[in-house]
PyMOL CGO cylinders between C-alpha atoms (Angstrom):
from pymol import cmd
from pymol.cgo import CYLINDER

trace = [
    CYLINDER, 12.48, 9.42, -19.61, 10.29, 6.73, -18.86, 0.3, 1, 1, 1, 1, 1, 1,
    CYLINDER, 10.29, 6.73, -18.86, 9.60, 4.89, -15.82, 0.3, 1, 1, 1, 1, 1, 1,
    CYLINDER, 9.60, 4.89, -15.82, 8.14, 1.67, -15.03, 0.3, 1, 1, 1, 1, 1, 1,
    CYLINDER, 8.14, 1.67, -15.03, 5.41, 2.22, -12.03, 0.3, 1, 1, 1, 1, 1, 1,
    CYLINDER, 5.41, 2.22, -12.03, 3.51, -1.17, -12.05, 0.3, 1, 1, 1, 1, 1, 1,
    CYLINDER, 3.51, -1.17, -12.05, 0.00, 0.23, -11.24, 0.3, 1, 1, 1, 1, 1, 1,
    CYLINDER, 0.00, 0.23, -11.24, -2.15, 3.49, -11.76, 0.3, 1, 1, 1, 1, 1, 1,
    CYLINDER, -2.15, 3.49, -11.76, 0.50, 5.98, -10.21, 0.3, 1, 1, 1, 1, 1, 1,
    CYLINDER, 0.50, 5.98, -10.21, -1.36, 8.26, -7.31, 0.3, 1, 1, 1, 1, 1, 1,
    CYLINDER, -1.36, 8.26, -7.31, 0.38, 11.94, -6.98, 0.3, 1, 1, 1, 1, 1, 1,
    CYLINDER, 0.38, 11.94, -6.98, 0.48, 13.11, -3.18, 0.3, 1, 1, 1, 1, 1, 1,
    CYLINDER, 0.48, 13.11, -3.18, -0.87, 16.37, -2.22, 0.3, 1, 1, 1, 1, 1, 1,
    CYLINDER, -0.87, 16.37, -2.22, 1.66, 18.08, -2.38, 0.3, 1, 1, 1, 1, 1, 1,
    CYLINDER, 1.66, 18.08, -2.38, 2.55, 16.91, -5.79, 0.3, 1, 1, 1, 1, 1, 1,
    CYLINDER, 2.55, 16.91, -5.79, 6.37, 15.39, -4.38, 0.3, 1, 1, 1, 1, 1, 1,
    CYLINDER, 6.37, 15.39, -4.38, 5.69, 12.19, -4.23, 0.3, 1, 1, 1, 1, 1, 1,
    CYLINDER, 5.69, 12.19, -4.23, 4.23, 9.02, -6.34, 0.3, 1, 1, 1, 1, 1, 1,
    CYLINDER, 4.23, 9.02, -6.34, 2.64, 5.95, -4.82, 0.3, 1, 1, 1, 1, 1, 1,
    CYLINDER, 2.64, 5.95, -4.82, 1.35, 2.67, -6.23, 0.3, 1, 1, 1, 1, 1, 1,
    CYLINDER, 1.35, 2.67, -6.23, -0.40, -0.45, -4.62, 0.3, 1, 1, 1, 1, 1, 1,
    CYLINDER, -0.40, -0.45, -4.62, -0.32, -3.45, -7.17, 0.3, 1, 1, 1, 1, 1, 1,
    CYLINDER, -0.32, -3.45, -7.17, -2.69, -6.40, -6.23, 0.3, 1, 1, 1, 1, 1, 1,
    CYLINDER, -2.69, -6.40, -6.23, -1.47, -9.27, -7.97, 0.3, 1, 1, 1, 1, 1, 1,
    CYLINDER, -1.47, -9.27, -7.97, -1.78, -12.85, -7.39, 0.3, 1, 1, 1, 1, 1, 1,
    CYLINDER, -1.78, -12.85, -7.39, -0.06, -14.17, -10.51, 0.3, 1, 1, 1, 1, 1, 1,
    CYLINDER, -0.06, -14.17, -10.51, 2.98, -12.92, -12.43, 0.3, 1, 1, 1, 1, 1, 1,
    CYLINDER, 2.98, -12.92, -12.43, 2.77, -9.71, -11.90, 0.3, 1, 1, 1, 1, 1, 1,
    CYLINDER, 2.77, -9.71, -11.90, 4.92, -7.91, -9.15, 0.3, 1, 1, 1, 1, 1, 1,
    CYLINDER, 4.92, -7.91, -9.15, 2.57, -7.68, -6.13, 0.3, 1, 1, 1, 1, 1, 1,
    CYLINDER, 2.57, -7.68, -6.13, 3.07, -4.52, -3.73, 0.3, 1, 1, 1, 1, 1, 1,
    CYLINDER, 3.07, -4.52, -3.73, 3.37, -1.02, -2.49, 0.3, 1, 1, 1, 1, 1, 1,
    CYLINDER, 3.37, -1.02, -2.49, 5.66, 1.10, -3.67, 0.3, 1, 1, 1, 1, 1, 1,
    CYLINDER, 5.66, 1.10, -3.67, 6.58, 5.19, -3.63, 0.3, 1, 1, 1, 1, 1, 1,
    CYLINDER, 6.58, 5.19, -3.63, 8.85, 7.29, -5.62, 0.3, 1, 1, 1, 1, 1, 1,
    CYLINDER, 8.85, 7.29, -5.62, 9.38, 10.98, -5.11, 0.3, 1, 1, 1, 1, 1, 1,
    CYLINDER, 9.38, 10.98, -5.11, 9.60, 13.50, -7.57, 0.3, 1, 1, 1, 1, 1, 1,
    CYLINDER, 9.60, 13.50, -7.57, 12.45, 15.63, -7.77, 0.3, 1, 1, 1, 1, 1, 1,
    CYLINDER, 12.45, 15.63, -7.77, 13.62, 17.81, -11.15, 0.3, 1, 1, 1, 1, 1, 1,
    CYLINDER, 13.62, 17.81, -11.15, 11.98, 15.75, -13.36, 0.3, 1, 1, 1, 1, 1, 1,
    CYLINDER, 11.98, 15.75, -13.36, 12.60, 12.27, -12.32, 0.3, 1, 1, 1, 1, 1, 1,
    CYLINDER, 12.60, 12.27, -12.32, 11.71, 10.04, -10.09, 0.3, 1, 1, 1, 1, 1, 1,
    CYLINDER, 11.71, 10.04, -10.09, 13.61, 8.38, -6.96, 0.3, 1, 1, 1, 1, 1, 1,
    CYLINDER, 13.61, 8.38, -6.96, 12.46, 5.23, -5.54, 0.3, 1, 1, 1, 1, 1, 1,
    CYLINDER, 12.46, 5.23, -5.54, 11.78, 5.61, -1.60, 0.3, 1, 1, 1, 1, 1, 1,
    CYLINDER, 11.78, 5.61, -1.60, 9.91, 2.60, -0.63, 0.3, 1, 1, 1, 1, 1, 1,
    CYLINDER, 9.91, 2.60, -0.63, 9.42, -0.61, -2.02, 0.3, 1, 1, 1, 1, 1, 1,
    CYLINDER, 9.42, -0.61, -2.02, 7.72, -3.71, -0.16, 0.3, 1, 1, 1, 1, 1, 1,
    CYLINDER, 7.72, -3.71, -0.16, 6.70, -7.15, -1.93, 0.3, 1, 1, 1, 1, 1, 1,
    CYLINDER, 6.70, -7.15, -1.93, 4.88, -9.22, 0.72, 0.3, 1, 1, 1, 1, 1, 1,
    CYLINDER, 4.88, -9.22, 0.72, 6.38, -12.94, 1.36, 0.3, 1, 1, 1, 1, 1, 1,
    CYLINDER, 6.38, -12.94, 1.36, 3.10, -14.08, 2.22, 0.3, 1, 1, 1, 1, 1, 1,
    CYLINDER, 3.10, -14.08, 2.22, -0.56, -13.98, 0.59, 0.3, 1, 1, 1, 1, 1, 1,
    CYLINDER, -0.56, -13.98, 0.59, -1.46, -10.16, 1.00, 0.3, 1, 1, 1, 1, 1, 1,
    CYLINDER, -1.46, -10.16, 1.00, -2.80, -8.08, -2.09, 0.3, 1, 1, 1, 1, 1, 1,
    CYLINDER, -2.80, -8.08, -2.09, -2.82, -3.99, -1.24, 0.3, 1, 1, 1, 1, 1, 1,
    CYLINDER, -2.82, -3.99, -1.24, -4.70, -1.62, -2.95, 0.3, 1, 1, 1, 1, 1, 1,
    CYLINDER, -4.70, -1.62, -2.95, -4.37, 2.19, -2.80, 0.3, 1, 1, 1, 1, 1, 1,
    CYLINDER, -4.37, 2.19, -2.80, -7.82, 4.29, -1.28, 0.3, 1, 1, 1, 1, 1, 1,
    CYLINDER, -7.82, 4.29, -1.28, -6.41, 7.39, -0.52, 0.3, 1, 1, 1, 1, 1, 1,
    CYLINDER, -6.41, 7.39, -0.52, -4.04, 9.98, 0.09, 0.3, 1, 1, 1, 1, 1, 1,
    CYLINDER, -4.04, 9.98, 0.09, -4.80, 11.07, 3.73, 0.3, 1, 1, 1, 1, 1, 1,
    CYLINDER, -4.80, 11.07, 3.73, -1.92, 13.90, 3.73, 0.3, 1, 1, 1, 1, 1, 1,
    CYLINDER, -1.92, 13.90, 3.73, 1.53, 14.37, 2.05, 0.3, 1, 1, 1, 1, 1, 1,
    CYLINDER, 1.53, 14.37, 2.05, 3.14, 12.34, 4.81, 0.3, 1, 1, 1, 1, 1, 1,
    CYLINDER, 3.14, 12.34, 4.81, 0.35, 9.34, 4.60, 0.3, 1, 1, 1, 1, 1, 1,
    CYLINDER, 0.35, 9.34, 4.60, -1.29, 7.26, 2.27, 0.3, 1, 1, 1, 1, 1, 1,
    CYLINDER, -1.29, 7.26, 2.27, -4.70, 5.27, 3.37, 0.3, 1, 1, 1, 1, 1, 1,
    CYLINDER, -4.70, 5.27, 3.37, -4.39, 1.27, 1.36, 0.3, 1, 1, 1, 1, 1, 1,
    CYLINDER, -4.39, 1.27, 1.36, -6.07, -1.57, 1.85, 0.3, 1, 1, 1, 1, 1, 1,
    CYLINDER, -6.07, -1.57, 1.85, -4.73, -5.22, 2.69, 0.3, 1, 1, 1, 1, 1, 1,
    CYLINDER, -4.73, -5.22, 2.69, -6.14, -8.60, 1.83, 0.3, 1, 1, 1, 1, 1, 1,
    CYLINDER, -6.14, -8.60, 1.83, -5.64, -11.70, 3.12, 0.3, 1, 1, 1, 1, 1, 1,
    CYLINDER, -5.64, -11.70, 3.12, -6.79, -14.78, 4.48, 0.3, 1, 1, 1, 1, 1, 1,
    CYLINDER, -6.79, -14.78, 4.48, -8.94, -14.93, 7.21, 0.3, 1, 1, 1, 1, 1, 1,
    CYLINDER, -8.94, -14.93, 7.21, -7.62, -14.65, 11.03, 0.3, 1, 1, 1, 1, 1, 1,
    CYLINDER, -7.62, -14.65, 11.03, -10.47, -17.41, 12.94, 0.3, 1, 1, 1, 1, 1, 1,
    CYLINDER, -10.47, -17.41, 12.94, -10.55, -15.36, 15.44, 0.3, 1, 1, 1, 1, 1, 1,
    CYLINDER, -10.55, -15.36, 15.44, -11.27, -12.33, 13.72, 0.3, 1, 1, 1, 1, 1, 1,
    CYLINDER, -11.27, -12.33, 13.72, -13.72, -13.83, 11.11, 0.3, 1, 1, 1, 1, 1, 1,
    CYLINDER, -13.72, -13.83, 11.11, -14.50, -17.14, 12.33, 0.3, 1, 1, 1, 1, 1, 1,
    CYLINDER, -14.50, -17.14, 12.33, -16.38, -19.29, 9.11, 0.3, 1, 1, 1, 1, 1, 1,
    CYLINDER, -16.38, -19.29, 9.11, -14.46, -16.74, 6.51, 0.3, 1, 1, 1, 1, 1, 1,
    CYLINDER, -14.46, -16.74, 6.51, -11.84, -17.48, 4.08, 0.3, 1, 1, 1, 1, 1, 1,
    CYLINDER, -11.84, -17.48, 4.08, -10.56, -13.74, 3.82, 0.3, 1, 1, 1, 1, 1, 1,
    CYLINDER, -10.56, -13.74, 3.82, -10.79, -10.75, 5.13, 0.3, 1, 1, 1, 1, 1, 1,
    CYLINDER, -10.79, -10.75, 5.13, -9.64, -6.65, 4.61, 0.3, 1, 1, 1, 1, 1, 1,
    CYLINDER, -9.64, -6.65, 4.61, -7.78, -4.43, 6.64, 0.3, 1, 1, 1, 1, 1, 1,
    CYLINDER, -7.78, -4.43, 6.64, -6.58, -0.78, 6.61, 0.3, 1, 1, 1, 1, 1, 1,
    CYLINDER, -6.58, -0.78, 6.61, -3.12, -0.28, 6.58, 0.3, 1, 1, 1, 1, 1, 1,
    CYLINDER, -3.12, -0.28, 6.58, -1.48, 3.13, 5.71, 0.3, 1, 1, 1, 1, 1, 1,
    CYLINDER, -1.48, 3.13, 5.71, 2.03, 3.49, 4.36, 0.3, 1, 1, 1, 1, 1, 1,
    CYLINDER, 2.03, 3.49, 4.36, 3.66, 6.59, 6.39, 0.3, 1, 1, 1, 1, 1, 1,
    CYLINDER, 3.66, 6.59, 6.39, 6.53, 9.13, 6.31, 0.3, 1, 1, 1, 1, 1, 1,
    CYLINDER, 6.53, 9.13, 6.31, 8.21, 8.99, 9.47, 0.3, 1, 1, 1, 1, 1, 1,
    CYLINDER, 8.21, 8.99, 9.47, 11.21, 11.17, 8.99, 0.3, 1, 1, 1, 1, 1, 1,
    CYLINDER, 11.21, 11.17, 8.99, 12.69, 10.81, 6.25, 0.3, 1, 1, 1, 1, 1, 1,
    CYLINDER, 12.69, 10.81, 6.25, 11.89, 7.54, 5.88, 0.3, 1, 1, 1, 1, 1, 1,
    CYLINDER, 11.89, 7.54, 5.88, 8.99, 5.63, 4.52, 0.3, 1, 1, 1, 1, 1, 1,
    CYLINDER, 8.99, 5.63, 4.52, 7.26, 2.79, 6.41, 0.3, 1, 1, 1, 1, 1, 1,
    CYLINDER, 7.26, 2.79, 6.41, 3.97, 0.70, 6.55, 0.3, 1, 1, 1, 1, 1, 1,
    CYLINDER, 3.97, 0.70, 6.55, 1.81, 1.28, 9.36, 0.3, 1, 1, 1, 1, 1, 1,
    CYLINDER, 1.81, 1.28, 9.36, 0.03, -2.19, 9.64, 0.3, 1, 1, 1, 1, 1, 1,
    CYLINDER, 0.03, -2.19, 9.64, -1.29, -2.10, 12.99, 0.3, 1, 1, 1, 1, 1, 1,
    CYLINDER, -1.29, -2.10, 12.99, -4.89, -2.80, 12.80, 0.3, 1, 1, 1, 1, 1, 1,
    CYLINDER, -4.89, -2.80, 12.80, -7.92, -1.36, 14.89, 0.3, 1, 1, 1, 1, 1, 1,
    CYLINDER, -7.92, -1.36, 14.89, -9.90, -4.39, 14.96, 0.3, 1, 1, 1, 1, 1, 1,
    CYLINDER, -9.90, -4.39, 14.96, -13.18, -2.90, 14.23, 0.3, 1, 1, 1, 1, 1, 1,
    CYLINDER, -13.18, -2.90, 14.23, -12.32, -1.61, 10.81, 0.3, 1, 1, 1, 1, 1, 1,
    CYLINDER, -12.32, -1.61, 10.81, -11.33, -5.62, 9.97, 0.3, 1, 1, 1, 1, 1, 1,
    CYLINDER, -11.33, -5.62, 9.97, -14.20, -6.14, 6.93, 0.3, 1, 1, 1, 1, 1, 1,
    CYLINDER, -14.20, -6.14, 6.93, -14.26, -10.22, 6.66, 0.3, 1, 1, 1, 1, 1, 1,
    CYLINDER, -14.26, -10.22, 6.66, -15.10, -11.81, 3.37, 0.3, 1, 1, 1, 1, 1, 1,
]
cmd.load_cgo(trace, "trace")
């Protein structure tokens, strides 16, 4: 069977679960999404398409209950007064048995661009 994952698929630690970030401005669906992995096929857990300008991109697997991504958008002034955008860490996060995105933000890891 074939499945449709929108973006270079990233396997969690533990091998269970799938998760992609797709960054796209145009046409293309734009999000984060996870699937998990059970006998063969795989079950969507968490899908989120942002409603306003944010692109995510995956970095890293921190354990099998989070995943480390990246989120760009335009620039808070107050944050990065004189910039257009700027980058912040988010991480997507198993709480439960549900799947959520962590986006508070430590304001010293906020990279303006």
């Amino acid at each position: 069977m074939k499945y449709e994952v929108y973006s270079e698929p990233h396997l969690s630690p533990d091998g269970k679960n799938i998760v992609t970030a797709m960054p796209s401005e145009a046409y293309d669906i734009n999000g984060v999404f996870l699937w998990e992995i059970r006998g063969g096929e795989l079950t969507k857990k968490f899908h989120f398409e942002p409603t306003e300008y944010a692109l995510y991109s995956f970095v890293r697997w921190l354990n099998r209950d989070a995943v480390e991504l990246k989120k760009f958008v335009h620039a808070d002034r107050t944050a990065c007064p004189g910039k257009q955008f700027m980058e912040i860490p988010v991480r997507l996060v198993q709480d439960g048995a549900q799947w959520k995105l962590d986006e508070r933000s430590n304001p010293a890891a906020v990279t303006c661009k």
